[in-house]
C-alpha positions in Angstrom: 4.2 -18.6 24.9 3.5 -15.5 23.7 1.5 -14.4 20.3 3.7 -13.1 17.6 2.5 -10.2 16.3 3.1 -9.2 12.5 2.7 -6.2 10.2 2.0 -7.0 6.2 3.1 -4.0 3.9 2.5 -3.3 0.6 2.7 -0.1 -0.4 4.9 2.9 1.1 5.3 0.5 4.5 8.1 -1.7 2.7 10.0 1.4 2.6 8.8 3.5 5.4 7.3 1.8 8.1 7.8 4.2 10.7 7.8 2.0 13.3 10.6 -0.4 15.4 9.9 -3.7 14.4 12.1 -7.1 15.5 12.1 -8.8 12.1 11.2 -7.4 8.2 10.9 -10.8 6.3 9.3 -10.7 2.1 5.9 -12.0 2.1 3.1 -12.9 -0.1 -0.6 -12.4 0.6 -2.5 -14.1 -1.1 -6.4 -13.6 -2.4 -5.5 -10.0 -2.6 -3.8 -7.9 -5.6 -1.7 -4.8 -4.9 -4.0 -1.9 -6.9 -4.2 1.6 -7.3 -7.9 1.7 -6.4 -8.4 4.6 -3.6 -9.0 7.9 -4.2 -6.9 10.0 -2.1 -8.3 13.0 -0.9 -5.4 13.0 2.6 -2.3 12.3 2.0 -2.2 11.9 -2.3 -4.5 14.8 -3.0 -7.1 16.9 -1.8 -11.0 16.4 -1.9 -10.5 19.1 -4.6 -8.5 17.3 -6.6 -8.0 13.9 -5.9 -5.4 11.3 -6.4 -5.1 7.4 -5.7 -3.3 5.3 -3.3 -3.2 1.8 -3.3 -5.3 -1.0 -2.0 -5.7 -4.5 -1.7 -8.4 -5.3 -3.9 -10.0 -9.0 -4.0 -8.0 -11.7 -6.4 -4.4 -12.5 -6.9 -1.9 -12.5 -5.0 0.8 -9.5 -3.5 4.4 -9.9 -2.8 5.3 -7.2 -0.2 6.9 -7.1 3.7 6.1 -8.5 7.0 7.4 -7.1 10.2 7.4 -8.8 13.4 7.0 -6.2 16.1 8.0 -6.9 19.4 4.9 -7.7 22.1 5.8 -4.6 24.2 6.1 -2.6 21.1 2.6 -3.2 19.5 0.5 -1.0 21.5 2.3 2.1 20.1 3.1 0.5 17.1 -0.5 -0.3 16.7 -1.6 3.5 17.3 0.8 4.9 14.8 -0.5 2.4 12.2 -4.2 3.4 12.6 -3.6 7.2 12.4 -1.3 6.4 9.5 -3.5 4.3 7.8 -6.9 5.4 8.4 -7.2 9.4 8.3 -10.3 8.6 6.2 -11.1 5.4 7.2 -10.7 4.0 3.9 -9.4 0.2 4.9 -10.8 -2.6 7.2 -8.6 -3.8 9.4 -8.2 -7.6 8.8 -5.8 -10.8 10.2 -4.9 -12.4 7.2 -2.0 -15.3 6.8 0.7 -14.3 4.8 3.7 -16.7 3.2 6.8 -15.6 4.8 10.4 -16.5 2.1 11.3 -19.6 3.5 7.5 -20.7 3.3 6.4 -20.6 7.0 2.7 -19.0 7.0 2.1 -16.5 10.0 -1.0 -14.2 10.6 -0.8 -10.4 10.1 -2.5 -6.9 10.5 -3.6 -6.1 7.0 -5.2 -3.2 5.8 -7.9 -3.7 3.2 -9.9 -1.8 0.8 -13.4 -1.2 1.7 -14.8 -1.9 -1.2 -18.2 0.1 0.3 -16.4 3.5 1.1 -16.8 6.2 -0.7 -13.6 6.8 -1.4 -13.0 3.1 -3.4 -11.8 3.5 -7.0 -12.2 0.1 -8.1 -11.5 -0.9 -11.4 -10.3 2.4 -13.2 -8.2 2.2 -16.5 -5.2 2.8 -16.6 -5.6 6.1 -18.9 -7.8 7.6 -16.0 -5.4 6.2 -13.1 -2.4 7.8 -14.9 -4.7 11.0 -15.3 -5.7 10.9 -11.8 -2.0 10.6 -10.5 -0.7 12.7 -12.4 -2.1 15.9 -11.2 -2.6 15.1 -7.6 -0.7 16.6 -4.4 -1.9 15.7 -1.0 0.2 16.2 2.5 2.3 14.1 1.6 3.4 15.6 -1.7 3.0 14.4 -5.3 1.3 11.5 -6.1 3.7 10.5 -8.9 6.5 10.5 -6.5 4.2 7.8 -4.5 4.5 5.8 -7.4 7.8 6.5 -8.5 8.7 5.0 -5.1 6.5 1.8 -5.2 8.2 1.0 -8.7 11.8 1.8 -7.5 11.1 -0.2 -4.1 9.4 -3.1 -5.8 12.4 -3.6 -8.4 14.8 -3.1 -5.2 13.3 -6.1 -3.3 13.4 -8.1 -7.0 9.8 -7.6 -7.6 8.9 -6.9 -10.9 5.4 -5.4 -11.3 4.8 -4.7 -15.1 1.3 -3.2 -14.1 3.0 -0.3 -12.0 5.7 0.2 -14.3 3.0 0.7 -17.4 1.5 3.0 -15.1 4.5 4.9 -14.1 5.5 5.2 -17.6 2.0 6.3 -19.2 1.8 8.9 -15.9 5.7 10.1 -16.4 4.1 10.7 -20.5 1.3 12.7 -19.0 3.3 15.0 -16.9 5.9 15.5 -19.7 3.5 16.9 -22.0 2.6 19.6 -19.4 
């Protein structure tokens, strides 16, 4: 029998994983909370300027998506996922169980936050997240619009995260008053 091999997403891969996968199933990991708690200096903003991306920092739990990808798939899949993830090298890569709906447990890939890189927010407020978002552009574009997308994508899969959307909303405030 072979080993199944699954993806856990939190962030921008529920909506864009970029990658073929045989199954997308919601999931919760658990131990970890979904957080905006890396500076972005890649693909949120600039070293110049940066901006934050999420995380997975230590406590809670996070609802998100877990892919199965198919066993000839996953070296390529693999590749794309650590050029995506780690430009900066920002996450540890981890195998971590995750509770599939329907409540079968299966291990994933899961990137971390290293909580020793340089780049790790940790614990900012959310006046100086929202300030930090709200100016930043990286490659791939605004920062805001990275949130925007979390907080629409989240409420699409029936997540409610009041956290983001008090973030979104102090950040949208922000941006108005430029």
């Amino acid at each position: 029998m072979s080993v199944e091999r699954w993806v856990f997403g939190y962030g921008s891969l529920m909506w864009r994983p970029g990658f073929e996968f045989v199954e997308r199933r919601p999931a919760t990991l658990y131990g970890r909370r979904r957080a905006f708690c890396i500076y972005s200096v890649h693909h949120r903003g600039t070293y110049e300027r940066p901006g934050l991306v999420l995380g997975l920092a230590p406590g809670g739990a996070t609802r998100g998506a877990a892919y199965r990808i198919d066993e000839a798939a996953w070296p390529e899949v693999y590749a794309y996922l650590r050029e995506r993830e780690q430009p900066t090298e920002t996450y540890v890569e981890a195998s971590r169980p995750v509770r599939l709906a329907g409540g079968r447990d299966v291990e994933t890939l899961v990137f971390l936050s290293d909580t020793a890189h340089p780049q790790w927010a940790g614990a900012l407020s959310l006046e100086r997240q929202a300030e930090l978002i709200s100016g930043a552009t990286g490659l791939s574009g605004p920062n805001i619009d990275y949130l925007r997308d979390l907080v629409a994508h989240l409420a699409a899969e029936g997540v409610r995260d009041a956290g983001m959307e008090s973030l979104l909303a102090r950040v949208e405030a922000i941006v108005a008053q430029e």
